[in-house]
N, C-alpha and C positions, 0 to 999 in steps of 0.2 A: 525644893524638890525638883523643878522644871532645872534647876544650874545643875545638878548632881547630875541627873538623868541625860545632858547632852555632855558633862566632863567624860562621863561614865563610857559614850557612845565613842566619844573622839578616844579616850585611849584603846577602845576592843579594837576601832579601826585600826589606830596605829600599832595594833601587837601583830600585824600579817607582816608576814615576811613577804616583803615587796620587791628587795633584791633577787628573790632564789624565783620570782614568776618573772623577772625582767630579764634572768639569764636564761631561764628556760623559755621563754618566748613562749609564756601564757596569757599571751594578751586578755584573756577572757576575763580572768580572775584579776588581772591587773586592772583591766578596763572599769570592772564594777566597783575597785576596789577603793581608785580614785574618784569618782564617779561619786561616792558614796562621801568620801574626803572634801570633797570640794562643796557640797546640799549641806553638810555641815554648818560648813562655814557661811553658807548664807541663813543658816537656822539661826546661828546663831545672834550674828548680826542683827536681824528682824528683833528683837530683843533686846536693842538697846535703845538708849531712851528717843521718842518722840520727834517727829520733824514735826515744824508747825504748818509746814509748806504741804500743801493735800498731794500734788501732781509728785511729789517722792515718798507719801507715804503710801499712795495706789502702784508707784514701781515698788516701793518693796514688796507690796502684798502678791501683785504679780510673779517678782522671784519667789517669794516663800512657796507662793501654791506648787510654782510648776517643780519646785528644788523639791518638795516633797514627793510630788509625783514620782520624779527623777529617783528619786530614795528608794522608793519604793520598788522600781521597776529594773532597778540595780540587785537590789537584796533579792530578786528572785532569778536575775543571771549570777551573781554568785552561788545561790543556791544550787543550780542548776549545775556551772560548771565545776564547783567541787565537789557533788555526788550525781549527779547526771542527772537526778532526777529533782521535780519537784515538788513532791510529798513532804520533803521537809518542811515548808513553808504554806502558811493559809492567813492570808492575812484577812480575806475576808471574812472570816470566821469574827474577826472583832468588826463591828457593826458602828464603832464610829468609822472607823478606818476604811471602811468600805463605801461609806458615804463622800470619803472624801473624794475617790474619783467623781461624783458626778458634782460636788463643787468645785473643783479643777474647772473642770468643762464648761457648767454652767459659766463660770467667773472670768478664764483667761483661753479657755480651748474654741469653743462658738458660743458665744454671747448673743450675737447676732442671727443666728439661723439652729438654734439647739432643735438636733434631732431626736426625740425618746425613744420614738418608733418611728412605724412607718407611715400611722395614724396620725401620732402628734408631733406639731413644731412648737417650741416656746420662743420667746426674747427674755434674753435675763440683761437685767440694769441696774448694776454696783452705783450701791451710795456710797458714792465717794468720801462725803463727808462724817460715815460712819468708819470709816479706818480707822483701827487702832490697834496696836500691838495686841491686845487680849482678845479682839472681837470685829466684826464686821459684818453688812447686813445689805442684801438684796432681794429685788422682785424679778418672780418668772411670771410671764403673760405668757397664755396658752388662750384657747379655745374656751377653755374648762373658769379661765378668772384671772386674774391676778394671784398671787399668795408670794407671804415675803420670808422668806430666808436667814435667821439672824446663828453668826456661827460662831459657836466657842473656840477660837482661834488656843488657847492655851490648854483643852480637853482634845484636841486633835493634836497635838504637839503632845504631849504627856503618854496619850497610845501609841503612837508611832515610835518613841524611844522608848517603849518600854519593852514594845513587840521586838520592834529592833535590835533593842543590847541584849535579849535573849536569843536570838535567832545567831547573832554573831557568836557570844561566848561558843554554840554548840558548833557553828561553821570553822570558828579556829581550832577548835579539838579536831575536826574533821582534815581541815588545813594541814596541822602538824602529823597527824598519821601519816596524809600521802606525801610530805617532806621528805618525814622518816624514812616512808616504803621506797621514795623515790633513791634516798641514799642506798641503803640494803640494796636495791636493784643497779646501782651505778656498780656497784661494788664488786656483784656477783658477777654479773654481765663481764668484766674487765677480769675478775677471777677465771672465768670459763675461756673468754679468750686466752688467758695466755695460760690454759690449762691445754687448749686444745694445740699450742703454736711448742709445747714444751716449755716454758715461758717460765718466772720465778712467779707464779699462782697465791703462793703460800703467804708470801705477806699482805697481801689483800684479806685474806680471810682470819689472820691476827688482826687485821686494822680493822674490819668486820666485829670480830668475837668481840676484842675491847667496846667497841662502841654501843654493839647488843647490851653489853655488862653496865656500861652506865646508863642508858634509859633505861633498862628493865633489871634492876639491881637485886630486886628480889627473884628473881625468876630462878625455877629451878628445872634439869635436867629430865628429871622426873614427869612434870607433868608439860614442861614446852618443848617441843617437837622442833624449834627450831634450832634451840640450844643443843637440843641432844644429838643433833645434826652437828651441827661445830665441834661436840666434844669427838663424833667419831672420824670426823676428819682429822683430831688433833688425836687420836689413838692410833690411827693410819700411818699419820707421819712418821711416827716414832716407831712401827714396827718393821722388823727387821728379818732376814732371809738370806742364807746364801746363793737359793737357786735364784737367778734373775726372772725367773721365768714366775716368782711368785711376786716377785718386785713387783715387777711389771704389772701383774693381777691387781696390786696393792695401790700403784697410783691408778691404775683406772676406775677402780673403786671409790677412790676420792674423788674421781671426776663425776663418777653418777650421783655423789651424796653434794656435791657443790649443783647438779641441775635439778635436784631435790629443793634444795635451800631456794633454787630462782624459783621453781613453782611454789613453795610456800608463799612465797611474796609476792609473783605476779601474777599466779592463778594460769599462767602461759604452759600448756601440756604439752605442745611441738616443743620446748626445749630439747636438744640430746646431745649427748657429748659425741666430738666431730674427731677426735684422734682416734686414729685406727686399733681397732679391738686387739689386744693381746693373745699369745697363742694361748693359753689354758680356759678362754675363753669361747674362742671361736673352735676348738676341738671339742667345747661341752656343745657346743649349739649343734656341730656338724652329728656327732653322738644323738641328741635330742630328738634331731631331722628324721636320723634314719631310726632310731627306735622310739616309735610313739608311745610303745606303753609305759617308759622312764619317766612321764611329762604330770601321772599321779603321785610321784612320790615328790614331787618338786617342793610342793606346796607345807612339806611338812620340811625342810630340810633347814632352814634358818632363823627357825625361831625353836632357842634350847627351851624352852619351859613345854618345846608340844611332845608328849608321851609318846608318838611314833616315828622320831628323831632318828634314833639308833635304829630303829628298822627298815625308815626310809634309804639313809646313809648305807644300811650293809646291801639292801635291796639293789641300789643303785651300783656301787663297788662289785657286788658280784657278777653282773650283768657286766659292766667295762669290760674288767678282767678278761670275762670269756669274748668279746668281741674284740679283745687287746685295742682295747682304747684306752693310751698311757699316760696322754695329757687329760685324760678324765679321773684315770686311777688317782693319777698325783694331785688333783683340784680336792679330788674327794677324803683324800688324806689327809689333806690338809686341814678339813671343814673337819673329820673325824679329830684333830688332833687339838682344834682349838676348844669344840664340845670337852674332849676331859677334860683340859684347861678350864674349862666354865667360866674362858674368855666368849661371853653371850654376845657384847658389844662387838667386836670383831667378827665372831660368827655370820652374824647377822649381815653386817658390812661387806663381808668377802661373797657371802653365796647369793647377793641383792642383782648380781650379772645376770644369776641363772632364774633367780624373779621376773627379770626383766624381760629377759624369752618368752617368758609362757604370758607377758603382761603384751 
């Protein structure tokens, strides 16, 4: 059970990806990672057979306590720096394991001057000649008496990896999401720059979609918002115009649904796209500015399924018109002409500029 239980421990360690914290220079998560690799290694060893020599089986017992401790206080900086916090992990909640820090202390931390409080001092004095791989036995002198200590060295080893190879299995699920997040964020980030530099953008966000498509194989359109993000990026590209001036509308459009896709991922709401706004845009905003009351029908204007669609649209068109505002007439034709179409996905994509005003 006890061999299963630390094979089991050594491979959860070794499934961290140790390369991708030593490039990224996370020492944190590297630090416990190895940290945790190394108390292993001396758990393990404690476990083999027998020295008959006392003075090296009181140094091993020495490494096993403090490697323990070590283990212990590793598993809660990993804890810590893969989810920030440390609710994940309670290890005092199991009551051998909790006992163990004050046999630590008692045994290898102050032997000689143990403080409980501020009341009491004890002396604790390891029977040496009770070491053994399974078990070992001390007395605390206090004020209070003597009383002796005898400790199941293999029921502390047994909680400790069981707490353990639980606590990991769910840390490495938690590991490979922010891998994951961290690639999607490399990806995006380098898509936006060279979205913003005029740059070729586009094959990042192929090299993106593919990779979304193999981890998340089942995922659909429908109900992830990330994906549905990518496919209207890839309906963007392909759409086509003679006026450049709708071009133009069209890739910046793809710029706000690629700072969409960075906030999905990083939760980072300052993202915004830094190339300079196109004319059909910045004549809707200038439009906007000067007549407030246009700024209600906004809200209805890019989603086809909301019934005041065509009223908003003609609301809006009519009002342009008589202010001869022609880079607003022409934006809004355009949105009228996709509506028949009951091109929704486009819709939605093209008039997300003039969302983004009133947001």
């Amino acid at each position: 059970m006890l061999k299963s239980l630390i094979q089991e421990n050594e491979d959860k360690i070794e499934s961290f990806n140790l390369k991708y914290y030593e490039q990224n220079q996370n020492y944190p998560v590297l630090a416990a990672i190895c940290a945790l690799e190394t108390t292993n290694e001396i758990q393990k060893s404690y476990f083999k057979e027998e020295d008959k020599d006392l003075g090296f089986n009181v140094l091993k017992l020495y490494a096993f306590l403090q490697s323990l401790f070590v283990s212990i206080d590793s598993l809660y900086a990993l804890a810590y720096s893969l989810t920030k916090s440390k609710n994940i992990i309670n290890i005092n909640k199991n009551p051998i394991l909790r006992e163990l820090k004050y046999i630590r202390n008692d045994v290898v931390g102050h032997p000689a001057n143990r403080v409980y409080d501020s009341q009491i001092i004890a002396y604790c004095i390891l029977d040496a000649k009770s070491v053994t791989k399974t078990s070992f036995s001390y007395d605390v002198i206090s004020k209070a008496g003597t009383s002796r200590k005898d400790v199941d060295i293999f029921s502390i080893v047994e909680n400790y990896y069981k707490e353990c190879n639980e606590l990991l299995k769910e840390l490495k699920s938690t590991s490979e999401e922010t891998i994951q997040g961290s690639i999607y964020e490399t990806r995006l980030r380098e898509a936006l720059t060279l979205f913003d530099m005029q740059g070729e953008y586009m094959s990042c966000i192929q090299r993106l979609k593919e990779t979304y498509k193999k981890d998340y194989p089942n995922s659909s359109s429908n109900q992830n918002r990330f994906l549905w993000r990518l496919e209207l990026i890839d309906e963007l590209s392909v759409f086509h115009s003679e006026d450049q001036d709708i071009m133009d509308l069209v890739e910046y459009a793809i710029g706000l649904e690629i700072v969409k896709l960075y906030q999905l991922v990083t939760e980072h709401k300052d993202v915004v796209v830094r190339r300079k706004k196109p004319f059909l845009v910045t004549s809707f905003y200038r439009f906007l500015k000067k007549n407030k009351e246009s700024l209600k029908h906004i809200e209805k204007i890019y989603d086809i399924k909301n019934p005041l669609i065509v009223d908003a649209l003609h609301q809006l068109l009519s009002l342009a018109k008589d202010k001869n505002a022609k880079g607003v007439v022409r934006y809004l034709n355009l949105l009228m002409e996709l509506y028949e179409k009951k091109m929704d996905s486009l819709l939605y994509a093209l008039a997300l500029p003039i969302k983004e005003f009133k947001s």
